[in-house]
N, C-alpha and C positions, 0 to 999 in steps of 0.2 A: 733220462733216457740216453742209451751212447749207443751209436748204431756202429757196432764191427769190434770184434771179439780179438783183433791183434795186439800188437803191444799197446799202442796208442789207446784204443780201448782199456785193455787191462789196467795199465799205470792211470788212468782218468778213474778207473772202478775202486785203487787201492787207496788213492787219495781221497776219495768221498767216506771211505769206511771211518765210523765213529762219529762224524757230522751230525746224524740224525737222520739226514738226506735218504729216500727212500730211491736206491738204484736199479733199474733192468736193463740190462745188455743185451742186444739183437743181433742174432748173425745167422747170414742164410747159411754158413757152413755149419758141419756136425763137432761135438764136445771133442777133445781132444786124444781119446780113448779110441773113439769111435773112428777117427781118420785113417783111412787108409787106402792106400795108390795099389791101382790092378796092375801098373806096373811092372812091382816089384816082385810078383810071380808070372806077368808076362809080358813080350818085348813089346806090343806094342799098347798102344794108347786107346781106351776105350770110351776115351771122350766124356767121363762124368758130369753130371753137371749137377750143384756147381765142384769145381775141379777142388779134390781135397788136400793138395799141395799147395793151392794160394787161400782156401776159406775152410773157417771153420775158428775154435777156438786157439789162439797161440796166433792166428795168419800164416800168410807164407814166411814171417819169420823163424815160425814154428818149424819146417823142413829143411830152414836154408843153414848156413856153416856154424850162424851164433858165433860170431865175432862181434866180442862188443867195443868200438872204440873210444875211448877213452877221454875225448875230446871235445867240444863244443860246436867247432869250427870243422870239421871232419861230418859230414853226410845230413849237410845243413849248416845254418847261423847261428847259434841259442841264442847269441847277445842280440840278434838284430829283434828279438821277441822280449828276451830277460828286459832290454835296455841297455847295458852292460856287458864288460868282460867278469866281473866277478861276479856277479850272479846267476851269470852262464855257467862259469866253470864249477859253483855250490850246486847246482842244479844235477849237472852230471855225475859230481858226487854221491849224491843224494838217490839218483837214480842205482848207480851202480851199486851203493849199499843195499839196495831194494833186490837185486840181480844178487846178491851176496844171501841177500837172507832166504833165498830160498833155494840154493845151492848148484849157484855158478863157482864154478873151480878158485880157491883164493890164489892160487898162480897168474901173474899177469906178463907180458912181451912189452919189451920195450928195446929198441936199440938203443944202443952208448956205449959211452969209452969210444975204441977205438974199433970196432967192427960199424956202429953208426957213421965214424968218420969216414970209413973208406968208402962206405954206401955210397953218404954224397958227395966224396969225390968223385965216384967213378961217375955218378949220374953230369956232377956237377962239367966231367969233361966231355960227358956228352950232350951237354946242351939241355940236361932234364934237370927234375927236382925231384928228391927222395924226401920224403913227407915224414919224420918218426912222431909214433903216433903208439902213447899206451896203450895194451887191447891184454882182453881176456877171452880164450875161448870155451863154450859151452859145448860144440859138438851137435854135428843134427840127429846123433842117435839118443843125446841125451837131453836135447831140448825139451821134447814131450814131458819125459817127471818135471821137471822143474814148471813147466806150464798146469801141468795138473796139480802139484802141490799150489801153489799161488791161487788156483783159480779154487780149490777146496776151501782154503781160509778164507778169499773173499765171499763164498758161501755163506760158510761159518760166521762170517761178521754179518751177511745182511744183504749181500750182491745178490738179484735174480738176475738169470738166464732165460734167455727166450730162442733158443737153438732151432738150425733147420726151415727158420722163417726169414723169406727176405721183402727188404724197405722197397718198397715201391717209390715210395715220394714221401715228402714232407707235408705237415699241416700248417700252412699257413693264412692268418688273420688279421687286419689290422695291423701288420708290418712287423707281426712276431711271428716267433714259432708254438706254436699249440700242442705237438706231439707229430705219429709218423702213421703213414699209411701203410699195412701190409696188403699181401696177398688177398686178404677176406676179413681185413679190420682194421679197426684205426685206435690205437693207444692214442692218449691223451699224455701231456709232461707239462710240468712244469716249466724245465731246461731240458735241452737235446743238446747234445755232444755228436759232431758227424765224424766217424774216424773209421772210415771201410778200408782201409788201407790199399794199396797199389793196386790190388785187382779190381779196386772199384772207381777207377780213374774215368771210365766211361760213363759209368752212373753219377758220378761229380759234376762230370762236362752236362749233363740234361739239365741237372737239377739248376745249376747257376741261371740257365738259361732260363727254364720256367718261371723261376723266382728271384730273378733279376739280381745275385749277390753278388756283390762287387768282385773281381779277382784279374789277376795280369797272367799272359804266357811268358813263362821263362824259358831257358831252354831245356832240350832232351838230349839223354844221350843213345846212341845207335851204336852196336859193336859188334865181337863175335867175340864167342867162348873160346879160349883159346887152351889147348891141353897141349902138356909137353912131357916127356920120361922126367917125375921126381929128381931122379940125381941131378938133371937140370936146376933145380929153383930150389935142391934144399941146403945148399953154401948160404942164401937169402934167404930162406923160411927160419933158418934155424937161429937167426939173426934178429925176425922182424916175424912173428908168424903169419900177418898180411900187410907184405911191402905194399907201399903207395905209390908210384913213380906219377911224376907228370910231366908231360912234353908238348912241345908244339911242334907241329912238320912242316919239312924245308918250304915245300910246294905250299900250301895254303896257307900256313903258321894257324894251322887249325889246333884247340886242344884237345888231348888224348890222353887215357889214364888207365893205369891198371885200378881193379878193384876185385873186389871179394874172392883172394886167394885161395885155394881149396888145397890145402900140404895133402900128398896121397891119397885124394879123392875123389871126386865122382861129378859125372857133367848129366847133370836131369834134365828131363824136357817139362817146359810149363804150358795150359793147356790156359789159352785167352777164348774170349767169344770172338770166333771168327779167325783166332793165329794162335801159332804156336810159337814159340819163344824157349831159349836156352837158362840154367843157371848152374850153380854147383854148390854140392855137397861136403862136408868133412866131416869123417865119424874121429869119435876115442878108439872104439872097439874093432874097425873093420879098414883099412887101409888097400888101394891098389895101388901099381908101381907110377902112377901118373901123377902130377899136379895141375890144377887148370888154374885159370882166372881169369876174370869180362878186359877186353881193352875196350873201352869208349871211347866214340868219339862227339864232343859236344860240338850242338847244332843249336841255333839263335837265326828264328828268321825274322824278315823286316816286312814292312808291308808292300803288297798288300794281304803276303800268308804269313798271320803272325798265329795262326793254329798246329802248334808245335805238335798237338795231340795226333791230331788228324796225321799230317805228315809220318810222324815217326808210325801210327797206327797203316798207313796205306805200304810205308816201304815193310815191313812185318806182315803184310797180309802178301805182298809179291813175293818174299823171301817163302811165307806156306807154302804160296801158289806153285812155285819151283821146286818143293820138296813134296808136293802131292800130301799137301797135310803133317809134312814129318821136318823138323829141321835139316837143313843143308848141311854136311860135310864136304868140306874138302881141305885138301893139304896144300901149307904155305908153298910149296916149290908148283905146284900146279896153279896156283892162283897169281906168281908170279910171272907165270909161262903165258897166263891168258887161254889155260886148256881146265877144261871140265875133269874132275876127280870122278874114277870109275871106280864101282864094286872093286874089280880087279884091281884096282892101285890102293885101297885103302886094306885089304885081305892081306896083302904083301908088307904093308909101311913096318916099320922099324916102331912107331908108338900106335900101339892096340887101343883102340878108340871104348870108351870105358861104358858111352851111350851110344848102347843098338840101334834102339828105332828112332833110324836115319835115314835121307837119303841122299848118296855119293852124287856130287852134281858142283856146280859154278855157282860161288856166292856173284861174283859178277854182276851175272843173270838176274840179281835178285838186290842189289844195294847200287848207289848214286856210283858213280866212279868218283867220286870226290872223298868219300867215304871209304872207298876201297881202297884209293892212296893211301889213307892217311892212315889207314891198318897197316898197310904196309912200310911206307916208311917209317912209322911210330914202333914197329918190333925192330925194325935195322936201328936205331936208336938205342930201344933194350937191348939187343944183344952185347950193344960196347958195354951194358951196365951187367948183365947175367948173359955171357957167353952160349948161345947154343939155342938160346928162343927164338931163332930168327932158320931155325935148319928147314931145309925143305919136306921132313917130314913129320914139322910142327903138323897139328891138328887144328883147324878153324869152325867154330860153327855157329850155324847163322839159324834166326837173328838173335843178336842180345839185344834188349830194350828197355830202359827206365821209365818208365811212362809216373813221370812225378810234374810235370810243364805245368798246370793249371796250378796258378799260385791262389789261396783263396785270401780276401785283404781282410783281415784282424786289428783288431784293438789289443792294448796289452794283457786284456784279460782273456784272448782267443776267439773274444765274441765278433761274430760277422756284422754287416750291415740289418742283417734280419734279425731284431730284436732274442735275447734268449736264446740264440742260433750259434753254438759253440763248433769250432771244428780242431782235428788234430791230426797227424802223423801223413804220412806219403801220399795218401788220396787227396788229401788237403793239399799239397805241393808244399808242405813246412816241414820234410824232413827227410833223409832217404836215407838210413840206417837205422837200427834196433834202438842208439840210446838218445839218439836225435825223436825217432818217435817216440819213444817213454817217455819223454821230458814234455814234449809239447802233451798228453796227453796227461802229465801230470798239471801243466799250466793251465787248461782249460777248467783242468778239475777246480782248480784252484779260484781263476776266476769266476764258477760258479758259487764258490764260496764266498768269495768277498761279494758278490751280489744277493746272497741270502742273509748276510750280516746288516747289511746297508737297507734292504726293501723292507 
């Protein structure tokens, strides 16, 4: 059984094919075909449930830019799971061939020579770190084939589907797992793989509790989408197609990072139970004159609030609260000013804001002021490294949020405290990118295996 049809699902369904192992995948979202955002023929949000941008088959990685990075160490650990640095780094190989065979672009980004030098020079004189980091990009217009060709052959090999049903809870007995509870049934399994990915970060936080499975809070990160005019960021994009920068700010020496670059593309709104939340887009086929990308800022608390979930969950539901259900907009020179961004000043701005349904207002109003520092002096920072992201009619919008904190504790087969209780990818808190989560949910796979060799 593997409950959640994203990558981490998928790569855990690729590696069981041939075993023998008789595999069903569960996901409360729809087939991959079937997904589609009202959106994208109207401005605003008509609240789906559940939202076909974060569930369904593919996840929300299925819509988001498909930047694969290249790395181990980059949007998670592998070795802290592998054991090792070389079996992490086999791993993502491994994976990324898998990403190859069912036709990710064989072009890949990398900076070097001497345009990677200057990068971290220029960071390095601003007191940052320019991270180079191999990446391939898929494209979130062309994610979808590539998601549906993968999920036809694991078909074809022996995967069922169990679409449009969601996990209520777990079966457990005797200190294993038995199978899962739906809606109006209860499968029985062997092995259960949990891998609901990011949107099911709340469904995580129940279940540990119910059923007592060990796990730690790590931290979150909290940010705003930041969009700026392309000619901006593509000296850097065309350099790195999603630079990494990372910094610490004067005032807190809090860290702050760029992440998930969008070259000429698009800032979508994600629709949570209870908030809404920022991301972005990059097609092959369709380009606007904009580039966005997340600045985070990471947040570690101590006790006696070491519920990283809840926190970053309550400052996201005030950020809604302030945009009446809609993400907040406003621009870098007004949030500097300490004044509320109006209809009227975002109608006039110099960068055409590329996501409608908004509302012009004060991120402020709506994030810690410690947080809102470290936004802002974390772009005065960038700008020494990319001139011009720091102008006052930058684009800000609130909130961005990683909700990956609930770390769930594994053995090196992925298995939890609850017996036959396998877990994987960003729901789990073991990964927070595309090849971070294929890998853990190829290890899990794996560990299932070495457990049907051995019993």
């Amino acid at each position: 059984m593997i409950v959640g049809a994203g990558p981490a699902g998928l790569f855990a369904a690729y590696e069981l094919t041939g075993t023998g192992l008789k595999a069903l995948v569960v996901d409360a979202g729809k087939d991959i075909d079937k997904r589609h955002c009202p959106m994208s023929s109207v401005l605003s949000c008509e609240h789906c449930t559940p939202c076909s941008i974060l569930c369904g088959v593919g996840g929300a990685g299925a819509y988001s830019d498909g930047t694969l990075n290249l790395r181990p160490d980059i949007g998670g650990n592998l070795a802290d799971l592998t054991g090792d640095d070389e079996s992490a780094w086999e791993l993502v190989e491994y994976v990324d061939s898998i990403y190859l065979k069912y036709g990710v672009p064989q072009e890949s980004y990398i900076a070097s020579g001497d345009d990677a030098d200057m990068l971290k020079r220029r960071a390095a004189s601003a007191g940052a770190r320019f991270i180079d980091i191999k990446q391939r990009h898929i494209g979130s217009d062309h994610s979808a084939a590539l998601i549906s060709r993968m999920k036809d052959e694991l078909e074809s090999r022996g995967i069922s589907f169990l679409l449009e049903s969601k996990v209520k809870d777990i079966l457990v007995d005797d200190g294993g797992c038995k199978g899962v509870l739906l809606e109006n049934r209860k499968i029985n399994s062997r092995y259960t793989i949990l891998a609901p990915g990011r949107v099911g970060y709340e469904w995580m936080d129940g279940l540990v509790n119910r059923h007592s499975i060990k796990y730690s809070y790590s931290g979150v990160d909290i940010g705003v989408r930041v969009e700026v005019p392309s000619i901006i960021m593509d000296p850097v994009t065309r350099i790195n197609h999603d630079p990494k920068f990372h910094i610490y700010t004067r005032r807190y020496d809090d860290f702050v990072r760029t992440f998930c670059t969008n070259e000429h593309g698009f800032v979508v709104k994600e629709e949570y139970e209870g908030f809404v939340a920022t991301n972005g887009h990059s097609m092959h086929s369709k380009e606007s004159e904009n580039t966005n990308f997340a600045f985070l800022v990471h947040v570690e608390l101590t006790r006696p609030m070491e519920n990283t979930i809840k926190y970053a969950r309550s400052v996201a539901k005030l950020a809604t609260t302030i945009g009446g259900g809609k993400p907040v907009l406003q621009r870098l020179g007004d949030l500097r000013r300490g004044r509320r961004s109006t209809a009227e000043h975002i109608s006039r701005n110099a960068v055409i804001n590329t996501l409608k349904d908004v509302t012009s207002g004060d991120i402020s109003m709506a994030m810690p002021h410690r947080i809102v520092m470290d936004i802002i002096e974390g772009l005065e920072v960038l700008s020494k490294i990319i001139p011009g992201v720091d102008s006052d009619c930058t684009l800000l919008y609130a909130p961005e949020v990683k909700f990956y904190s609930l770390k769930i504790d594994v053995d090196r087969t992925m298995q939890t405290n609850i017996h036959d209780l396998f877990v994987a990818g960003d729901g789990a808190g073991l990964s927070r990118d595309l090849i971070n989560s294929s890998a853990t949910g190829v290890l899990a796979a794996r560990g299932i295996i070495s457990r049907v060799k051995n019993d």
